[in-house]
N, C-alpha and C positions, 0 to 999 in steps of 0.2 A: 731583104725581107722575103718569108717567103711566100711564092703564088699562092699556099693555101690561108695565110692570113688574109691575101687580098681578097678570095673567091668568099672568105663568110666575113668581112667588113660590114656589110650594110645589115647582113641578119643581125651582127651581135648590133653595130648601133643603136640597129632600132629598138631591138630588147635592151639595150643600155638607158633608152631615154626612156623609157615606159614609167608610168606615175605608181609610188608606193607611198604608203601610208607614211607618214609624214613628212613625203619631198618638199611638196609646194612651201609647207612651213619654213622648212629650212633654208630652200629659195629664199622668199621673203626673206627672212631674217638678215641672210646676206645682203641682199640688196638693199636693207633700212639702213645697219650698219654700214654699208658704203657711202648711202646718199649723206650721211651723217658726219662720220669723217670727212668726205671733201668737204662737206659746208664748215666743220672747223678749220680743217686745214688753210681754205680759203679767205677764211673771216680774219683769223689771226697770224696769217703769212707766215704759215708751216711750209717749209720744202719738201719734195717727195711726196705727194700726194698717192703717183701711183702704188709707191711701194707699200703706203700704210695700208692699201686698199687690199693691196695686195695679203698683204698680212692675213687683213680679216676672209681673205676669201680660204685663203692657206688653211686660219687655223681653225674656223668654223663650222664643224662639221655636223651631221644629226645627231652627234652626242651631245645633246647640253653640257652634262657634264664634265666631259673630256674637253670640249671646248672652253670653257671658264677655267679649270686646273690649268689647261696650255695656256691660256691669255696672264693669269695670275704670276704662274713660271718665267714668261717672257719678260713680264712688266721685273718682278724681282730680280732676276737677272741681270734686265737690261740695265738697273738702275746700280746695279753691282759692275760691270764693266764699265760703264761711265767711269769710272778713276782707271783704269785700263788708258782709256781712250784718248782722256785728256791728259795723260802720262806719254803715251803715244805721241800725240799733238806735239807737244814742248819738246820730245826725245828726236823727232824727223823732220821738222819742221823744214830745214836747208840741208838735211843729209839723206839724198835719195837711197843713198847703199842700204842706209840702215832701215830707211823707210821698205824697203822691198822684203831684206829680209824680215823686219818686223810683221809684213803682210803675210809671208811663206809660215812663217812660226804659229800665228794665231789661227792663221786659217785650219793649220794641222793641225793645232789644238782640237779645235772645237768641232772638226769635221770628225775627227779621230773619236772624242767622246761620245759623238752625235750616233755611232756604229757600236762601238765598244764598253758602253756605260749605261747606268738607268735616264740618258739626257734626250736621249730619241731626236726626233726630227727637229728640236732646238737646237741642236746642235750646229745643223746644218742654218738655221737663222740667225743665230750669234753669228756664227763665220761669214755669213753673208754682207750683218751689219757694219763687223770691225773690217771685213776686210773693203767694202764700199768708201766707210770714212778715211781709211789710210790712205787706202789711192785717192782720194780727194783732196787729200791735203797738201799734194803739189799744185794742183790748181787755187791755192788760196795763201799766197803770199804772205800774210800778216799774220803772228801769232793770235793776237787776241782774237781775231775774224778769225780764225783757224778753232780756237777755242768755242765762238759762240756756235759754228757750224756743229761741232760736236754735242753741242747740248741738241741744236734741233735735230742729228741724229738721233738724240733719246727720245725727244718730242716722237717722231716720227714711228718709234715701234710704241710707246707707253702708251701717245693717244689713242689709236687705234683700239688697244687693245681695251683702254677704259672703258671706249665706245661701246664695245663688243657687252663687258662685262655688265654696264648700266643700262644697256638693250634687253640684254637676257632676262639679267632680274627684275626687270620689270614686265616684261612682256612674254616670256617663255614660259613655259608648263614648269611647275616645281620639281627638282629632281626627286624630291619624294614620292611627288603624282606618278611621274617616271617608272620610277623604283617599283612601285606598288602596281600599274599597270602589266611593267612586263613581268613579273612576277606571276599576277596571275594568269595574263595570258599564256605565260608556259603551262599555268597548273590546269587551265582551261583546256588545250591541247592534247595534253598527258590524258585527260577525261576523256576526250573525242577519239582519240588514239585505244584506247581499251573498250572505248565502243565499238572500233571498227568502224569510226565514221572517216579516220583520215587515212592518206596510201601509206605504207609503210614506208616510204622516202620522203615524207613529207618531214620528218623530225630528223631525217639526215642533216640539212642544213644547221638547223639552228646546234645540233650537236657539235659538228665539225667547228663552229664560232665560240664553244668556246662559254666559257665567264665572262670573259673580257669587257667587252661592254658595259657588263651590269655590275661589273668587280669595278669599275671606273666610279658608275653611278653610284653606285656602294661607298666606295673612299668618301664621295664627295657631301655623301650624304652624314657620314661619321665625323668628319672634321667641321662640319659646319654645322653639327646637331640640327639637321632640317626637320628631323622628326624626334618622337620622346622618343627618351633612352631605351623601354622596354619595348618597343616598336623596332630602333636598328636592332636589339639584339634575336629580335623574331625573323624579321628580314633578313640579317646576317646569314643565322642556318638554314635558312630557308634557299641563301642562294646556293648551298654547296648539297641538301637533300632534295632540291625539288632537278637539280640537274643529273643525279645519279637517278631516280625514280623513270624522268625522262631517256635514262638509257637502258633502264633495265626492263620498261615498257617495249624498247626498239628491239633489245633482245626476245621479248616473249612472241610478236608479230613477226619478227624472223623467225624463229622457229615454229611458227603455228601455233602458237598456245594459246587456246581456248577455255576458259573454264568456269565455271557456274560462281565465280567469284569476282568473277570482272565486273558486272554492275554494282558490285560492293565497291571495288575500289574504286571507279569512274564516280562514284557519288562523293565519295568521301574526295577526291581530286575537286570535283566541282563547290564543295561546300571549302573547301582550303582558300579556292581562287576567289572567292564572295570575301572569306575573311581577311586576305591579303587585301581587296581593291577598298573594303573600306577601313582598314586599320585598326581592326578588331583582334581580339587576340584567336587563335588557332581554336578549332573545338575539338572535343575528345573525340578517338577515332573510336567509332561502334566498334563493338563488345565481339564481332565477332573478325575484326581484324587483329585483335590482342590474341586473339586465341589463337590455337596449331591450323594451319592452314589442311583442308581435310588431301588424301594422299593424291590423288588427281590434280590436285593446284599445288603440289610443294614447289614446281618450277615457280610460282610466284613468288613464293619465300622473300628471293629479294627486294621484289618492289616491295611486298609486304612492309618490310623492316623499315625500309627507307620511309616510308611516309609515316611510321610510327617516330621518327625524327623530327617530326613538326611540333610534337607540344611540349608546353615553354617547360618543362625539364625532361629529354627525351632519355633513352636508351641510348647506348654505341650502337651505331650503325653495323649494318648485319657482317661488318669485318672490324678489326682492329685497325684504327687508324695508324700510317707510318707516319710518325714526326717528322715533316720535312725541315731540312737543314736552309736557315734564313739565307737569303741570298743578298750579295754583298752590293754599293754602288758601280762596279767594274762587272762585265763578265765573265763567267767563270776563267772561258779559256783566253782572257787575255793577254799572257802571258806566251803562250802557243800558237795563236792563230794570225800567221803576218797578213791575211786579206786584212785587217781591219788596216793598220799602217800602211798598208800597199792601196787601199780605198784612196785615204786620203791624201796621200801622195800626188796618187792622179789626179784627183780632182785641184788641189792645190798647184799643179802645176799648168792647166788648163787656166785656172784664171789667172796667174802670172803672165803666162804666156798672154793671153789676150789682153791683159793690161798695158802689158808692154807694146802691143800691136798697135795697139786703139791710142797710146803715149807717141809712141814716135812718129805715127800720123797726125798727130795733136787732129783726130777725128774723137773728139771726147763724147759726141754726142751717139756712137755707139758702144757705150760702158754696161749695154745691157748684156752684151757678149759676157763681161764678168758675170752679170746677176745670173744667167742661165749653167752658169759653170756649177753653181750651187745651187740650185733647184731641180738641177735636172739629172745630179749623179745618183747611180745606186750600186748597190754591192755587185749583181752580176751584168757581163755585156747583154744580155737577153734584157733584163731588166732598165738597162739604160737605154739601148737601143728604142724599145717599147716607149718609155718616157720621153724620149727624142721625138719620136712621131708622134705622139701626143703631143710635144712642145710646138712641133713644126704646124700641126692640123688646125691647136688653138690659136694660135699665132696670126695664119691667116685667116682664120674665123673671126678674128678678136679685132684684127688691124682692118679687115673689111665693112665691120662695123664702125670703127671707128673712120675708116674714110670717106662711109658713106655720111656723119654723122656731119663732119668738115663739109663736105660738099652742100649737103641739104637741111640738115638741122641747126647748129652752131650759127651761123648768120642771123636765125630769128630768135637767138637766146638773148635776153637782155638782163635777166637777174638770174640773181643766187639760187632761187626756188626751182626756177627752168635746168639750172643743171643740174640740181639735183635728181627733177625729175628725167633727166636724160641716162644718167649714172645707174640710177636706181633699173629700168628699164631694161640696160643690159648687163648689168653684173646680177637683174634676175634670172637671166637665160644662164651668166655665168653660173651661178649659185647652183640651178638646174642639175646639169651637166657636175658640176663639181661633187653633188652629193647624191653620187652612182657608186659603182664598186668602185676596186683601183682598177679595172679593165680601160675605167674612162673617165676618172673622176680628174685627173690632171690636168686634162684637153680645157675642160672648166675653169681649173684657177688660171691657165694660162687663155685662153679667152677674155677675163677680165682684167688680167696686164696687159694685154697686148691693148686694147681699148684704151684704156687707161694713159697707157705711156703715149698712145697716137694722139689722144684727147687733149689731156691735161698736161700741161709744162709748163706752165708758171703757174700764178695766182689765177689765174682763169681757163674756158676754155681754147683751144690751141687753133689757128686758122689757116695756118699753112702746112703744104705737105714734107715739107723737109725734113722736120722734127721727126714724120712718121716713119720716112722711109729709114733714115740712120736706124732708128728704132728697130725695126727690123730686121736690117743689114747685122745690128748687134747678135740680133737672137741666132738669126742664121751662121753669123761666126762663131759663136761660142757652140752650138749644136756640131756645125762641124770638127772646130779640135776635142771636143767630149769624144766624136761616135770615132776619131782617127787614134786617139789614146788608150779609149777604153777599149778597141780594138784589138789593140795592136801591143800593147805594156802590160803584162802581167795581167792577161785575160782569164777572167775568170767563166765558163762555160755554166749557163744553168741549167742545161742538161745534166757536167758534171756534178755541182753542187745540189740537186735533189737528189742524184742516186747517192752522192756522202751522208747526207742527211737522209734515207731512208736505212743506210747502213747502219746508220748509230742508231737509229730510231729501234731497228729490230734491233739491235744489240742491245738495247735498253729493255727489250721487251723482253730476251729471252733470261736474261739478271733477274728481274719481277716474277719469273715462272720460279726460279731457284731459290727466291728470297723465302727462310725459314719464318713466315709470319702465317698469321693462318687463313689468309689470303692472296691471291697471285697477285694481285693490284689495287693500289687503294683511289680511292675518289678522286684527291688531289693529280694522281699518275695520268688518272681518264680526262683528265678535264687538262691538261696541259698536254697531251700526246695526240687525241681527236683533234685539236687547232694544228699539231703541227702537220701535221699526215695533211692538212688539205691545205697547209702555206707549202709542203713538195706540190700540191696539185696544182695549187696557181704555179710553182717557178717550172713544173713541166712545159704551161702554155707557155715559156718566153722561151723556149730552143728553137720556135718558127722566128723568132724576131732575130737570133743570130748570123752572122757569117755562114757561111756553106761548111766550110776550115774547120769550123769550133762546131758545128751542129752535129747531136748527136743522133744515127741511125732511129727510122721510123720502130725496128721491130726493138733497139733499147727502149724508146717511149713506151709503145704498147707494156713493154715487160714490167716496166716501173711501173706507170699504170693499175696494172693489173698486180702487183705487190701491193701498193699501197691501199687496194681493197680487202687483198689476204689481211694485211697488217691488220687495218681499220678492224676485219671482222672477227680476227682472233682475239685482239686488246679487247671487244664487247662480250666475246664468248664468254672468255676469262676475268672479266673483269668483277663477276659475281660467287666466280667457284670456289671451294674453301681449295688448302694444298693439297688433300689427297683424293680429291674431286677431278681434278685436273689429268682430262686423259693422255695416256703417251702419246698417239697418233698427234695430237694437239703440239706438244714439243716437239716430235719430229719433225711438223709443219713448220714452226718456228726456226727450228737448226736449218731445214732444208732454203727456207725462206731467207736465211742468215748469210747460207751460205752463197744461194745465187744473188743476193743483194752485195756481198763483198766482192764477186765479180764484177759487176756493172760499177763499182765505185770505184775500180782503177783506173785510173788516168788513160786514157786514149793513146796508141801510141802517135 
């Protein structure tokens, strides 16, 4: 790792732990949902306590709604592999050969989808689950016992998740309310922004994030009609008009533009945001944003348009939309890209490998080395590495709570309610920590396993140390053959892989200059390109967490860097110009940007 990650450790931590508007909640939430779970788990002699716990910490995150879709997924899933499982069961029961290979198969399955597919980070929880029950099933001699063990494998991801879900809707903000705050909070923004009351970096962020979040909120709020029909459909364009507005705003403050019509539209932004928060319908914009904008405000033009997109039967937007071409359940280049296959290879062979470790030491009681083999891999060495120390920091955070909890609290526990409130307690510092960026949000979930797996081992809490220490001993194996494979087997550099990806990105972008439409970019292009330009800027920070070997040169960083801002501020320049609007300096910028970006994305010799 390198000395400069260590030299600003405590700065970022400490801005990692800093309280934002709606942590605590989410905290809490986590920590009900846990105390919850173990007291079922406990009541009705569910195995794996930690792991469900774990789940909920896994998939709970400040999105409500992303959090109930994920909980929903697992539970449908999980209840979908069960005939997998208990096919499995009956198929390996006395044949290790096949049982191992059965475990190599599915783990690449679903680790492979988990990369490669719309299955995301379930993917990597399927493989974690089938592949826990398989290797379990040598330790359980008797078919039928081998059978019921599989069911409470299902037990163990579905409860949880129930938990989570009859938490929520009971007790969480409506994704509607959601929906309709952050909504108008942007449009609140967008106003103060053309006042001149906010820095002109202050709508950098939330640009660079993207729909995403509120595209989540959105889904959730369609499929489950939270709100009347003529409401999602206000909402709906509201979410793709009120994010072009907000960037065509960023564009007018970068370029100075001042004009005797900004408190017209600042008003009309703030009367939008009143009628999003109470789910009214849109009002008419005054009479003199329908009209030509006088010559001194044409640079307005844009925003103009855009916000004439809010009432309920608008105009096109001040460009011709491009139809985007649906996107399928595989990614595109799945067929071309062997990191995804070569991902899961590794990681699928890190937990063989530790299975078999933790087998032929019949030391079973470090099988958490499996569990970390698949929670802790990611597509680049920077990126796993990173998760690695995050694995290793929570690890001892999470098992020092829990030893201290053995030594001094646990002896004075005598009911069900005591531990819960024990659970609750530290899987809310977990929850804390857990719902930060990804800089640190990991160090969090692993915090409340590592607690967890020290605490709890059977139907109660745990009083000796032995449990805790194998516990550990596991994480630390399975950390170690992660950080010596992904190393070391088809290393993949996140240095290299954001300068590929800022390659393609401007080759994306200089396609969208040439594209015969009557705009250089459409909406859809801005709001999926802004996200990607700052996922290169997070995988820049993980070339310090690499090898020396695979890190790439301080003055490559800087250069990419500093591309990815040219990028960032060409896509907003252009993103409002018609085609013959579009100056040449602007595409030479582009080509020239093209081209030193194709340098930096060749492979290191």
């Amino acid at each position: 790792m390198s000395p400069s990650v260590l030299r600003t450790f405590f700065p970022v931590a400490l801005d990692e732990l800093m309280p934002f508007d709606g942590r605590l909640a989410s905290a809490i939430r986590v920590a009900s949902v846990c105390a919850l779970t173990t007291m079922l788990f406990m009541v009705y002699g569910i195995p794996l306590v930690a792991i469900g716990c774990y789940l909920v910490i896994f998939v709970m995150k400040p999105n409500i709604s992303g959090s109930m879709l994920m909980a929903i997924g697992i539970i449908v899933l999980a209840s979908l592999i069960i005939w997998l499982m208990l096919w499995a069961v009956q198929m390996t029961i006395d044949r290790p050969v096949l049982r191992m290979a059965m475990l190599a198969f599915f783990s690449f399955l679903f680790l492979y989808l988990g990369v490669a597919s719309k299955v995301g980070e379930a993917g990597s929880i399927l493989a974690l689950v089938m592949a826990f029950v398989i290797s379990m099933i040598g330790q359980i001699p008797l078919g039928e016992i081998a059978t019921r063990a599989v069911l409470y494998a299902w037990l163990m991801a579905v409860v949880p998740m129930g938990v989570l879900l009859a938490f929520t809707l009971t007790f969480a903000p409506s994704p509607g309310k959601i929906l309709r705050n952050n909504l108008a909070q942007r449009m609140q923004r967008i106003a103060e922004q053309l006042d001149l009351e906010a820095n002109p970096a202050a709508w950098l962020a939330p640009l660079r994030q993207g729909n995403a979040d509120i595209a989540i909120t959105m889904l959730f709020v369609k499929v489950f009609a939270v709100l009347p029909r003529a409401e999602i459909a206000r909402l709906q364009q509201t979410v793709n008009a009120s994010y072009m507005v907000a960037a065509a705003a960023q564009v007018a403050q970068r370029n100075g533009i001042q004009t005797a019509a900004h408190p017209a539209l600042a008003a009309y932004c703030r009367a939008l945001s009143e009628a999003i928060q109470n789910g009214q319908p849109f009002p008419a914009p005054p009479a003199q944003l329908q009209s030509p904008l006088p010559a001194e405000a044409q640079a307005l033009e844009p925003l103009q348009q855009h916000l004439l997109c809010f009432p309920a039967q608008p105009v096109l937007a001040f460009h011709e939309q491009v139809v985007q071409p649906k996107e399928g359940f595989l990614n595109p280049d799945v067929k071309t890209n062997r990191l995804y296959s070569q991902y899961a290879l590794k990681a699928t062979f890190c937990a063989i490998a530790c299975y078999v470790v933790y087998t032929a030491l019949q030391w079973q009681d470090i099988h958490t080395a499996l569990i970390t083999c698949y929670v802790v891999a990611l597509s680049t060495t920077g990126e796993t590495v990173h998760k690695l120390s995050l694995r290793i920091l929570g690890c001892l955070i999470g098992a020092s709570f829990g030893l201290l909890s053995i030594f001094f609290v646990i002896p004075y526990i005598h009911s069900i309610g005591a531990l819960m409130l024990l659970v609750f307690a530290v899987t809310l510092v977990a929850g804390w920590v857990a719902s930060g960026s990804e800089r640190s949000a990991y160090a969090g979930v692993q915090i409340g396993l590592a607690f967890l797996l020290t605490v709890l081992q059977g139907f109660g809490p745990e009083v000796t140390l032995d449990a805790a220490m194998d516990r550990i001993a596991g994480i630390l194996l399975g950390n170690c053959m992660m950080y010596i494979v992904f190393t070391r087997v088809w290393p993949v550099s996140a240095g290299q892989a954001a300068a590929e990806q800022l390659n393609a990105l401007a080759a994306k972008f200089k396609l969208l200059l040439d594209q015969p439409v009557a705009t250089a970019q459409t909406s859809n292009d801005l709001q999926r390109l802004l996200p990607k330009l700052q996922a290169v800027r997070d995988q820049l920070m993980m070339n310090d967490y690499e090898p020396l070997s695979m890190r790439r040169s301080d003055e490559d960083m800087a250069a990419m860097q500093q591309a990815a801002d040219q990028l960032e501020n060409l896509y907003l320049q252009t993103a409002f110009a018609t085609q013959g609007s579009i100056s040449e300096s602007k595409k030479q910028g582009a080509a020239q940007l093209s081209h030193q970006l194709a340098i930096l994305a060749q492979p290191s010799s």
